[in-house]
N, C-alpha and C positions, 0 to 999 in steps of 0.2 A: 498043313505041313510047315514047320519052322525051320529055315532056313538056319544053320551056326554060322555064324561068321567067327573067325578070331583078332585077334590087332598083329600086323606085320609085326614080325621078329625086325632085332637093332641091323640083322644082316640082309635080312630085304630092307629096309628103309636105305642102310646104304648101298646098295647094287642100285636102286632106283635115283639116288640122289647124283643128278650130272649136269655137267654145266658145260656151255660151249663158251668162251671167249677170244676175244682175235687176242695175237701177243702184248699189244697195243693198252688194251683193254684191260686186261691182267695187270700189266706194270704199272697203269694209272692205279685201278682199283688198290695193289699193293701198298703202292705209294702212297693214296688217300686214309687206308687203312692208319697206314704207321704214323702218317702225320696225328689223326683224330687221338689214336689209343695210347702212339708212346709219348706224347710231347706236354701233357699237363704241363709238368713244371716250368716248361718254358714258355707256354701261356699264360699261367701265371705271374709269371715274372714279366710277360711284357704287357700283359694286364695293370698289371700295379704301377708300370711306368705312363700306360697310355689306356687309360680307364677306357670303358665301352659307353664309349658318347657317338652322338651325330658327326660332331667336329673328327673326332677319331675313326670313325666307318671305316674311309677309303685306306690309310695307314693301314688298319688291321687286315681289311679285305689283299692288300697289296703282302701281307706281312705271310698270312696263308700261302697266297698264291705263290710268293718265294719259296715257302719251309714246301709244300707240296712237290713245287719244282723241282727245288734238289734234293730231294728223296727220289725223284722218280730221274734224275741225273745218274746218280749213284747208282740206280737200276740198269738202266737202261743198255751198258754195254756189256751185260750179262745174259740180252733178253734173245740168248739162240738154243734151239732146239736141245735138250738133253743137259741143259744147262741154268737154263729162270728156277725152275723147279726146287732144285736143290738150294740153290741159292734165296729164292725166296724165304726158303722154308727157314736156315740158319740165319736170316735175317728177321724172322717172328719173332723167333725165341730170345734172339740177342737182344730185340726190341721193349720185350716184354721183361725180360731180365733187366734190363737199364732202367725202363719205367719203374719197376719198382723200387728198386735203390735211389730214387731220383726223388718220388714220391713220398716214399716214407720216409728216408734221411737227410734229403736236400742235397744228395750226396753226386758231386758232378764226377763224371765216370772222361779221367784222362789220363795218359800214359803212367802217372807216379800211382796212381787208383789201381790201374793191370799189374804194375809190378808187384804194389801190396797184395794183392790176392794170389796174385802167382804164390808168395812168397809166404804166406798166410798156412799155418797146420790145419789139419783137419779137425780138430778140436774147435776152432777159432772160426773154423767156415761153418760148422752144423749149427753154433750157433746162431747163424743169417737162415737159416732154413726152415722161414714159416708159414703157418697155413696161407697169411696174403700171398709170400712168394707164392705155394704153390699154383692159387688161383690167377697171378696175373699168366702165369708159362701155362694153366690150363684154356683161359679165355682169351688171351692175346696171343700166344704162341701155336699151341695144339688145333684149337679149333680152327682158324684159320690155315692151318698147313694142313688139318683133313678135307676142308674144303677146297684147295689149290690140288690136293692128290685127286679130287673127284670133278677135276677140270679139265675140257678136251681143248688145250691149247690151239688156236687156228696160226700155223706158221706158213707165211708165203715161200715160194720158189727162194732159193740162195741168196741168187742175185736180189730180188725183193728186200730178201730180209736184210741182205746189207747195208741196201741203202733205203729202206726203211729204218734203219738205226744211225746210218747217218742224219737223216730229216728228222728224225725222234729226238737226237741229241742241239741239233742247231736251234729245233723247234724249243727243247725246252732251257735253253741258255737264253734265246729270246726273251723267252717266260720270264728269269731268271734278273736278267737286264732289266724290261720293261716294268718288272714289279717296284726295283730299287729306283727306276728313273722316275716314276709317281709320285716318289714321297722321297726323292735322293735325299733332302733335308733330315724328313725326320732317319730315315736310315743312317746318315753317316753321322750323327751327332748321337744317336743311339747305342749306334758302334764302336760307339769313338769311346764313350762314356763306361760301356756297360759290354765290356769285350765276353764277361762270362756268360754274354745269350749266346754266342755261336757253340759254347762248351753245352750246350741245355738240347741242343738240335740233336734227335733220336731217332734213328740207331746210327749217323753220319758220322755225329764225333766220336761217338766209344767205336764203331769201327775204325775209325781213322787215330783213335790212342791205339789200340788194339799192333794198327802196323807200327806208329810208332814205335808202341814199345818191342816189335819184333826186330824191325831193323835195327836198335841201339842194341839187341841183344845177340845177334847173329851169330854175331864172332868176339867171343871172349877174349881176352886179354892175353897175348901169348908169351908173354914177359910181364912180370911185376917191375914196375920203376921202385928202385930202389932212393930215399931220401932218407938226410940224415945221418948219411955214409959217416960223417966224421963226428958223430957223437960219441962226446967223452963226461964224466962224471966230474965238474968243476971242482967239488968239494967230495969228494969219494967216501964211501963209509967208514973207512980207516981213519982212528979217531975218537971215535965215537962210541960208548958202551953200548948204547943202543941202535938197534936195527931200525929204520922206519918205512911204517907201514901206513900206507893208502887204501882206505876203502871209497869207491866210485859208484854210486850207485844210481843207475839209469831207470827214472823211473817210467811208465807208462801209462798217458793218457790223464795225467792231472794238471788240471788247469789253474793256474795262478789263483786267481779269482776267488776262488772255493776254500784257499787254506787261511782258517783262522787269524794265523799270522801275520797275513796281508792285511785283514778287517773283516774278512766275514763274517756275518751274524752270529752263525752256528759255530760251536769249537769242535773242530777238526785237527788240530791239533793242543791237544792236551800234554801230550806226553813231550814234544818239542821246545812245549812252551817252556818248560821249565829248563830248559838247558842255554850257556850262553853263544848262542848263532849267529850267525852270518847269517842276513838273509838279505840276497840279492832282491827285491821287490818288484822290478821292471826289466827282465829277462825274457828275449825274447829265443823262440827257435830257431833251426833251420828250413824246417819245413814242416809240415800238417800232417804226414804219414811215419808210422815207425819205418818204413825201409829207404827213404830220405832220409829223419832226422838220426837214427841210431848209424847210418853209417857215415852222415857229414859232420855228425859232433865229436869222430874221430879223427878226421881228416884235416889240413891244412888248406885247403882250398878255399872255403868262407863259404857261406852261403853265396852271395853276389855270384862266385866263380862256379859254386857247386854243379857237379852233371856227374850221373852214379858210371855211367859208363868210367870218365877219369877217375873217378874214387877207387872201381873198383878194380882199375888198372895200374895204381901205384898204392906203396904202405900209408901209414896211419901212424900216430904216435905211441897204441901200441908195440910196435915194431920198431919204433926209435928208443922208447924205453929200455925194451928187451937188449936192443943193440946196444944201449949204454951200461948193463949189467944190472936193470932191476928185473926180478923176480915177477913177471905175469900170467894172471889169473883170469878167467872169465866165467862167470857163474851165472849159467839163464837159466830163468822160471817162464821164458814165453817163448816164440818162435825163432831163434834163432837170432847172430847177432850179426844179422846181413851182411858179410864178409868181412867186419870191423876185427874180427879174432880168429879170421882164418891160420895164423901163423904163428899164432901164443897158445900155450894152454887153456883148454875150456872144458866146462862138464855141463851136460846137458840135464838138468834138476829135474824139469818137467816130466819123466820119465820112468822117475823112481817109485817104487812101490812103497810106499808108507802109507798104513792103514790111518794113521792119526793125522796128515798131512794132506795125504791125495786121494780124491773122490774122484768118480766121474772121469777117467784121464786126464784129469790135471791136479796141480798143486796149490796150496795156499801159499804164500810168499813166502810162513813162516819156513819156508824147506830152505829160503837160499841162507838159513842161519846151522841149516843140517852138518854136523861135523866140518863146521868152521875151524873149529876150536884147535882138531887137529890137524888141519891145516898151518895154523899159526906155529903150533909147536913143531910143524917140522920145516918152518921157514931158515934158512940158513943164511940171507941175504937182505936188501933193503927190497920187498915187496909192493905189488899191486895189485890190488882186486876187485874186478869190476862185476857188480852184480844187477842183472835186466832183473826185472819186475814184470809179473802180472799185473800186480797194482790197480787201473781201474779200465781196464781194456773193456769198450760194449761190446755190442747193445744188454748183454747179460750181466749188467753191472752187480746184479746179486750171489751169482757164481763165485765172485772173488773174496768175499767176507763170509769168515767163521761166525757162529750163531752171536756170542758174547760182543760181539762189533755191530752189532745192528743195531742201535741205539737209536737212530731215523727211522721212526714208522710212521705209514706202511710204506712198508718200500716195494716198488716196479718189478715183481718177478716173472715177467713177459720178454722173451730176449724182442720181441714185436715192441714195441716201444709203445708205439702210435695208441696201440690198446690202453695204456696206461696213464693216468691224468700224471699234466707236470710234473705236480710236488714230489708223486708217486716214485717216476723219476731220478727226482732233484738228490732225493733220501735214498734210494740205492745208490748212487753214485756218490754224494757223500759219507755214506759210509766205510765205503774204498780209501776214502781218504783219513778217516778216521783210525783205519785197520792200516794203511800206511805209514801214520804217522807214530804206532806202535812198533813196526818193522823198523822205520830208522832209531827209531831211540834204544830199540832192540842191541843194533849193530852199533850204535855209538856206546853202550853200555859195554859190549865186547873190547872195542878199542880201550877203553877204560881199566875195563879187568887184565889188559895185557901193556899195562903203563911200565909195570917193572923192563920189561924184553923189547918194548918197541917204542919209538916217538910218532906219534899217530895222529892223522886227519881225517877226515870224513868230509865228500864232497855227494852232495844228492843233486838232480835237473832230471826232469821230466825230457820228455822224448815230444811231444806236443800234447797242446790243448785237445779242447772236446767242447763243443757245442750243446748244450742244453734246451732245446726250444728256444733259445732268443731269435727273434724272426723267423720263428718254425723251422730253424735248423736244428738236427741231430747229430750224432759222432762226431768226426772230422774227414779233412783229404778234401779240401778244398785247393784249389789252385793259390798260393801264398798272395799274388799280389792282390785277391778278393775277397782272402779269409778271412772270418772275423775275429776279433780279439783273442775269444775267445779259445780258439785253436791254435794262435801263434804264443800269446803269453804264459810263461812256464816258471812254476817256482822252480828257484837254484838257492839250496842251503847249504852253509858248511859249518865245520867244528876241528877244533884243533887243542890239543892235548898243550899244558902248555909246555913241555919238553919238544914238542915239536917249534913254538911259536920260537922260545931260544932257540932252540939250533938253526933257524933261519932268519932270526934277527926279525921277523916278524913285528908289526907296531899296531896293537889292538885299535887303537882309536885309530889309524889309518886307514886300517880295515874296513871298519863302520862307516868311514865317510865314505870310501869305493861304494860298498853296496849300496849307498843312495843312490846310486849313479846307473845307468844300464848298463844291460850286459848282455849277449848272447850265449847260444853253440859256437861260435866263433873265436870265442873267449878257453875255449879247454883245451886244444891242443898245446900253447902257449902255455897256460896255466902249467899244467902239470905237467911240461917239462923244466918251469924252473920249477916249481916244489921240489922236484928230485935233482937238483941242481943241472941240469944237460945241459951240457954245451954244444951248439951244432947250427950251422949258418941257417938253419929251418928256422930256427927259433927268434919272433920277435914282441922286444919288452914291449912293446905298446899294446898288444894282446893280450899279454900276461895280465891278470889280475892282481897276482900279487908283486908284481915288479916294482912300482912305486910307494909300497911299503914295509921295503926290507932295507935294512940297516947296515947289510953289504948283500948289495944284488949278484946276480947271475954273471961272471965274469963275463 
């Protein structure tokens, strides 16, 4: 007689699967978990400072025992009854979520990183949504929380547990102490050096950007400061046959380095070249995230001063323009223009239904040229019009170029990156730039075509860099004072009509010699309030770029 047997069903395996642990027990194990799975990159990185030698052992062994500790610190006064559980659980997923981002883009997860994602369309977050993601949130995050659900916590008496979490927490500050006092040397000279290892410790500091960035955002702004109050029109349009007009265009995520114009190998900009430019060559940003640098490159604050909470609590120049009686415009192709244009006019492009223009819910750049035209013709006043950019926004750097722009093959059509060899890359992302430097020449060619009615400039600066694999870094949103070049240096072009160049006494070769010179975001708020002549105690000529090459300045 033959016995059948079958194989347990997925639901008796788990009815059967049970674990007993004391609380103790749990929080280590959690803690040991999160240290192993989510902290690659900062093993790496402290690998690469302190190789895996003899002489190195105890440093590393000491360096563990710290990252262990305070992970299991961080735990530990969560660890009561109806309460680790939960907590663990959102701390898998958070773990696992940062290790990936950490891993595949080198990408450190800190307050200005939470705001960009808060602040990030849905368009822009799918495409971070890949099979790696899903496998780290299925093998570091899920698994582990179905294994914690199928766990009979052992919790003592009250009293116990309390002051079992006092001795748990003394015990492991000990830990904590005794690790650093080992190798106090190499700790604080490591520390001292290389402050972005404590931003690399996962899930401690994206938790702790996390509060940051909630407490700076609590409580909004319940009054705008108003600046600028006494802005007046030095030189008024009255006068003058023609109207003038400013186009501003904010570009995103192109990096100095890449544009032709600078040196690079590849022509990336062909269509600029042949025009006569300004090109700022050593310009730097404000910061390494569009919702930093597009809302400080309006601002008066400076980088140095910069914090979005003040930015987002007083006006912008913008708003002193407007106030002085020019005409403002703001025209985005990407996520918004993080409270820089709350108070001006703006039209949201990204949104428009044009079958020739917009795939996929989104737009080519070519939209923000969509009924410009009439725009201008029904300009009544001296204007400004400020247009954001797609332009070369990742990891999908193929998204943003029409088929005719692809000139770099083959190019990286993985928004996964990591799947794709450098050059692969290198060529998607140069071609963004290539299909940019078609959109400006585009819109400079419009200024041109409207010489008779207006006196016209044209000002382009990227928003920030972008990393390319130089030291196996990807994207950007790096902490500023660690980023690399690559993220901070921004080209800044301009062009000016020469009706415009007279009417502000302009001196070309003055010009020229400025932009050998550096420059920032720091540099535009200034800028363009003298271009429009404003007067107003905000304003200082030593910012201005064009201030020392006008032939009557800014009263």
């Amino acid at each position: 007689m033959t016995v059948m047997t079958s194989k347990p069903s997925i639901r008796t395996v788990w009815n059967r699967l049970q674990f007993s642990l004391s609380v103790t027990g749990v929080s280590l194990f959690a803690a040991a978990f999160m240290a192993v799975v989510g902290n690659a990159a900062l093993w790496q990185s402290v690998l690469t400072l302190m190789p895996l030698s003899f002489a190195n052992f105890g440093f590393l062994l000491a360096e563990a025992v710290f990252l262990l500790a305070t992970i299991h610190l961080f735990i530990a006064p969560f660890a009561l009854r109806w309460l680790l559980k939960p907590v663990l659980i959102v701390l898998f997923f958070s773990t696992a979520s940062a290790a990936y981002f950490m891993d595949a883009y080198g990408t450190i997860i800190d307050s200005s990183m939470i705001q960009n994602v808060v602040e990030t369309d849905v368009k822009e977050a799918t495409e971070l949504l890949t099979l790696r993601l899903v496998v780290y949130l299925l093998l570091f995050g899920l698994l582990p929380s179905l294994l914690l659900l199928r766990t009979t916590i052992r919790f003592p008496t009250l009293a116990k547990a309390l002051l079992g979490r006092v001795i748990a927490i003394v015990l492991t500050v000990a830990a904590i102490a005794g690790a650093i006092a080992s190798h106090y040397k190499d700790f604080s000279l490591i520390g001292r050096e290389h402050k972005e290892l404590r931003m690399l410790m996962n899930p401690v500091y994206p938790i702790y950007a996390v509060g940051q960035f909630l407490f700076a955002s609590e409580a909004g702004p319940a009054v705008i400061e108003k600046i600028g109050e006494d802005a007046t029109r030095a030189r008024a349009a009255s006068g003058h046959e023609r109207k003038m007009l400013v186009f501003f265009v904010v570009g995103e995520t192109a990096r100095a380095a890449n544009f032709s114009l600078n040196g690079y190998d590849r022509e990336t900009n062909p269509e600029l070249a042949t025009l006569p430019l300004l090109n700022f060559k050593t310009t730097y940003s404000c910061g390494t995230t569009t919702a930093i640098s597009v809302r400080c490159m309006f601002s008066n604050l400076g980088r140095d001063n910069f914090n979005r909470d003040k930015a987002d609590a007083r006006e912008g120049v913008l708003d002193v323009l407007q106030r002085a009686g020019v005409a403002v415009l703001w025209r985005d192709n990407n996520s918004g223009c993080k409270g820089a244009c709350d108070r001006v006019a703006n039209e949201a492009l990204d949104t428009l239904q044009l079958p020739e223009l917009c795939h996929d819910g989104e737009c080519f750049d070519d939209v923000l040229l969509h009924q410009l035209q009439d725009k201008l013709d029904a300009a009544t006043t001296d204007t400004f019009i400020v247009m954001h950019q797609k332009g070369s926004h990742g990891p999908a750097y193929y998204k943003r170029t029409p088929a005719e722009f692809k000139r770099f093959l083959p190019e990286c059509t993985d928004a996964n990156v990591q799947n794709c060899d450098r050059q692969s890359i290198i060529n998607a992302y140069d071609n963004t730039l290539l299909y940019t430097d078609h959109i400006l020449a585009s819109l400079i060619a419009v200024l041109q075509k409207n010489a008779a009615n207006f006196d016209t400039a044209f000002v382009y600066v990227s928003d920030h860099g972008e990393s390319l694999g130089e030291n196996n870094l990807y994207l950007h949103g790096f902490p500023y004072a660690i980023a690399p070049e690559e993220q901070k240096r921004v080209p800044l072009l301009m062009w000016f009509s020469p009706g415009i160049e007279s009417r502000l006494g302009l001196d070309r070769a003055c010009l020229q010699k400025r932009a050998e010179q550096p420059a920032s975001h720091d540099n535009l708020f200034h800028s363009f309030l003298g271009l429009f002549d404003v007067r107003t105690s905000v304003y200082k000529a030593e910012l201005d770029l064009f201030a020392g090459c006008r032939t009557s300045p800014v009263p």
